[in-house]
C-alpha positions in Angstrom: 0.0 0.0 0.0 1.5 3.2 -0.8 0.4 6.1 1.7 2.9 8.7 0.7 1.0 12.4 -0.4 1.1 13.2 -4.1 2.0 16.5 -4.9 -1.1 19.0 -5.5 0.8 19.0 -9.9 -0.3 14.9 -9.4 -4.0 15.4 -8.9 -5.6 15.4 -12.1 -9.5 15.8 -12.8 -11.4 12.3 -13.7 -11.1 11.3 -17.8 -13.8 13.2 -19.4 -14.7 16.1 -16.4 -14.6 19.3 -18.4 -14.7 22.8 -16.1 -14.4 24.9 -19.5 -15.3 28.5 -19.3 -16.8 28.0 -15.8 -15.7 30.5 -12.4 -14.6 28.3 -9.6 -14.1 29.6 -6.2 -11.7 27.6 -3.6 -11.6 29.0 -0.2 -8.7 27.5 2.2 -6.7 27.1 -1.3 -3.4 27.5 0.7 -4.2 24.3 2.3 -2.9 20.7 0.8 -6.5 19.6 -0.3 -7.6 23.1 -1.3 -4.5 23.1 -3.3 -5.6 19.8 -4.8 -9.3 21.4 -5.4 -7.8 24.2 -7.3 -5.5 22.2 -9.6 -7.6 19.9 -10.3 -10.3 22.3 -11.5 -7.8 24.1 -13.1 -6.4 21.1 -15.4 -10.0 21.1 -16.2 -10.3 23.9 -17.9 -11.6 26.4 -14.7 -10.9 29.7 -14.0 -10.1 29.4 -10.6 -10.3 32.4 -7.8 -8.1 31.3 -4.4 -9.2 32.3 -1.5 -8.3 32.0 2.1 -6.6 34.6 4.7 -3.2 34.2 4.2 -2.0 35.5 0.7 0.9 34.3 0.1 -0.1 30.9 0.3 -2.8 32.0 -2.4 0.2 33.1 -4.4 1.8 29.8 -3.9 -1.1 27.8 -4.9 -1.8 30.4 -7.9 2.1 29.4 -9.1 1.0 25.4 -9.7 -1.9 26.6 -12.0 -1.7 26.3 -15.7 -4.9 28.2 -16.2 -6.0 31.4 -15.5 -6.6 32.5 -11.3 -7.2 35.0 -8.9 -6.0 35.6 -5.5 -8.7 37.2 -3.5 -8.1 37.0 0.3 -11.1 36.0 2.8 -11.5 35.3 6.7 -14.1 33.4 7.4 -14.3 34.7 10.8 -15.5 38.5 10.2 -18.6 38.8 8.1 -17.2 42.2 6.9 -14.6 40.2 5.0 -17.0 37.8 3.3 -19.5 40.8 2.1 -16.4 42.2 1.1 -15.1 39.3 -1.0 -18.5 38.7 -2.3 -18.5 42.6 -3.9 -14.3 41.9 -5.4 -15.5 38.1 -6.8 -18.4 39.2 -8.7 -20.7 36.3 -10.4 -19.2 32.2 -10.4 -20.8 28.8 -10.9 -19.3 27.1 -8.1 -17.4 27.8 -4.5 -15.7 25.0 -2.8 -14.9 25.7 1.0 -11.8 23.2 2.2 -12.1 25.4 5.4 -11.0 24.1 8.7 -9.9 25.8 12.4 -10.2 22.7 14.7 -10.5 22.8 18.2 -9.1 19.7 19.5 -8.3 18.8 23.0 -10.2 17.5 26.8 -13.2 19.1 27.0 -11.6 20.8 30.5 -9.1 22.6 28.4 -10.6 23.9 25.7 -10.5 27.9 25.2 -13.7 29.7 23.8 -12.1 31.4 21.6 -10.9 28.7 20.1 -14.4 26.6 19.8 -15.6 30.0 18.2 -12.7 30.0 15.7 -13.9 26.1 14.7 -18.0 26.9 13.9 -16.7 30.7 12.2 -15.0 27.9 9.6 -17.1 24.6 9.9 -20.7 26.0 10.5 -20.8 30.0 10.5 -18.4 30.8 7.2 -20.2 28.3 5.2 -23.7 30.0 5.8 -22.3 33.6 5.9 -20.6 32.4 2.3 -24.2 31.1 0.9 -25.7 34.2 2.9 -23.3 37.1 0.8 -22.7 35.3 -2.6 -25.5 33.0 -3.6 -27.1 35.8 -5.1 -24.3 35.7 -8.0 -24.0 32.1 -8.7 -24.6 30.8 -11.8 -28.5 29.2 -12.1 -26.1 26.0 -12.9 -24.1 26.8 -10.0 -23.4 25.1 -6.1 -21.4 25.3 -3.2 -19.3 22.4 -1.7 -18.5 22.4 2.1 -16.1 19.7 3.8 -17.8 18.0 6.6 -15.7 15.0 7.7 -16.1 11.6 9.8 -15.8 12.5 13.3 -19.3 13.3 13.0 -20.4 10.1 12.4 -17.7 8.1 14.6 -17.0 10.8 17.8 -14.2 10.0 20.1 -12.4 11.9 22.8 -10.9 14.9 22.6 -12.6 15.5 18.9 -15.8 17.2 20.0 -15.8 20.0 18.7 -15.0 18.7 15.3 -17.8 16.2 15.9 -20.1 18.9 16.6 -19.3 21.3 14.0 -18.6 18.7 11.3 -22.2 17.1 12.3 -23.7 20.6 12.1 -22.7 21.8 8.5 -24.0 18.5 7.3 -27.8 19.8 8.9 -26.7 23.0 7.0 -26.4 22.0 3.5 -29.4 20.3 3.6 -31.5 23.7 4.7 -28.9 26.0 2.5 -30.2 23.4 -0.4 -34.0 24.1 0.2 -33.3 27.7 0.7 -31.4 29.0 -1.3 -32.1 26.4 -4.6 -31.6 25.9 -7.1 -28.2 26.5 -6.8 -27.3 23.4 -5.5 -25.5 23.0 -1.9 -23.4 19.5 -0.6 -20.8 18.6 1.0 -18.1 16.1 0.8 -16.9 14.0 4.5 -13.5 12.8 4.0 -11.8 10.1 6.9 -8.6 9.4 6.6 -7.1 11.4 4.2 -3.1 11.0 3.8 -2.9 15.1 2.8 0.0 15.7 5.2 -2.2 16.3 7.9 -0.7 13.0 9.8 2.7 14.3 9.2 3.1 15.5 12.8 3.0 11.5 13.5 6.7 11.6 12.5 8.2 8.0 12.7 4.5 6.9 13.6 2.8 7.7 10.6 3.2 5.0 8.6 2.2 2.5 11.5 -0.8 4.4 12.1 -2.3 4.7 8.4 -1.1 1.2 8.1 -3.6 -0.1 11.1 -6.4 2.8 9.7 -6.1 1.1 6.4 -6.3 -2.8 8.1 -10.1 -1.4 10.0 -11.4 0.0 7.2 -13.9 -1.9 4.8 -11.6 -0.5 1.5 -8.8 -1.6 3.5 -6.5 1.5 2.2 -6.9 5.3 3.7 -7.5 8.0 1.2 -5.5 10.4 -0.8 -6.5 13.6 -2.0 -7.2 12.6 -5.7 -9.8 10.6 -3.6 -11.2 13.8 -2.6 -11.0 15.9 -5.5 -13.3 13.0 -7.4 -15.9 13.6 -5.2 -15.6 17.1 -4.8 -15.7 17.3 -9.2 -19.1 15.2 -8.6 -20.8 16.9 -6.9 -19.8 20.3 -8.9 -21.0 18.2 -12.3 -23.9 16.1 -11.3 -27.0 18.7 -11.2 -29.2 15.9 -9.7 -27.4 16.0 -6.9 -28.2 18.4 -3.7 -28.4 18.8 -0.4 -25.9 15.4 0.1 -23.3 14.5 2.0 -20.7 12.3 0.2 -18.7 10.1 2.4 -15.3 9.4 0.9 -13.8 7.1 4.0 -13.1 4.0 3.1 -16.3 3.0 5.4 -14.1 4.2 8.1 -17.4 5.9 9.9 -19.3 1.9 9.7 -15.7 0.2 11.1 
């Protein structure tokens, strides 16, 4: 099993997905799946605007393009910032939010601020986005949010991203009655091998070895993994108010 992290120049769009002519927003595009998201769209013939606080990440990302971007900074915390992003963006067909603060830690130790910090980018910036830019989406267009599987499998120390990962999965389900028919989903990833685990050091490999050995696919994911089912749910316009689990079954083992 190989568990290594291709780069984001590695993560190519499925065989016949075509993006051509079509806006794409990423927010959190300085991260390693965001980066992925943005490529990928990009290979596919997007027009891709990055966005996320920090720009010099944006820049980064905008430097592994081969199409055309734009680096628009955003904070998903302040509400001034996203009414201000929506006015710069200006009309898109789709926004895909890789987005994540997480508050981890005892329950005894955990700061307010920093619980706040999680819902501003799980649960709050998601409907603040829908809230300030739904008005200018294309009648084609959606919205992607990343939930992810501590929602459906909780464990100590991880609730907070429980809670707030279980929440925005409520929330595209409204956001898709309300503000239709721009379409509204979001994709749950488990264990994805984006670099998050690096921190593991030496005991990486053991531990996406034994998450691989428990899950019913029997491997963990990769970010190509993700970027498949975040191009679905862009392309299919059937498809709304879902939550796509890409985990290997993880949340059933």
């Amino acid at each position: 099993m190989s568990i290594g992290t291709p780069p984001p120049s590695a993560v190519t769009p499925p065989q016949g997905t075509s993006l051509l002519g079509q806006r794409l927003i990423v927010v959190g595009a300085g991260s390693r799946t965001g980066r992925a998201v943005a490529t990928a769209a990009s290979a596919a013939g997007a027009t891709v605007v990055l966005a996320g606080p920090d720009p010099r990440k944006l820049e980064w990302t905008a430097g592994e393009l081969g199409g055309p971007s734009e680096v628009l900074p955003v904070d998903l915390v302040e509400e001034h910032s996203i009414a201000r992003f929506a006015e710069r963006v200006g009309t898109f067909d789709h926004l895909v939010s890789t987005a994540a603060m997480p508050a981890n830690g005892p329950l005894r130790d955990l700061e307010l601020a920093d619980v706040q910090r999680a819902f501003a980018a799980k649960v709050i910036g998601p409907l603040l986005l829908a809230k300030h830019l739904a008005g200018q989406a294309s009648e084609r267009g959606s919205f992607t949010f990343f939930s992810g599987v501590a929602a459906w499998r909780p464990a100590p120390t991880r609730t907070v991203m429980a809670t707030t990962n279980g929440a925005l999965a409520f929330l595209v389900q409204a956001l898709a009655v309300e503000i239709a028919p721009v379409r509204v989903n979001a994709v749950s990833p488990g264990i994805v091998d984006t670099g998050s685990w690096d921190g593991l050091g030496a005991d990486k490999d053991a531990f996406l070895r034994g998450v691989a050995a428990r899950n019913p696919a029997r491997r963990v994911g990769t970010p190509e993994d993700l970027v498949k089912a975040v191009l679905y749910a862009i392309d299919n316009p059937y498809v709304t108010g879902t939550v796509l689990h890409v985990d290997g079954g993880g949340r059933l083992a």
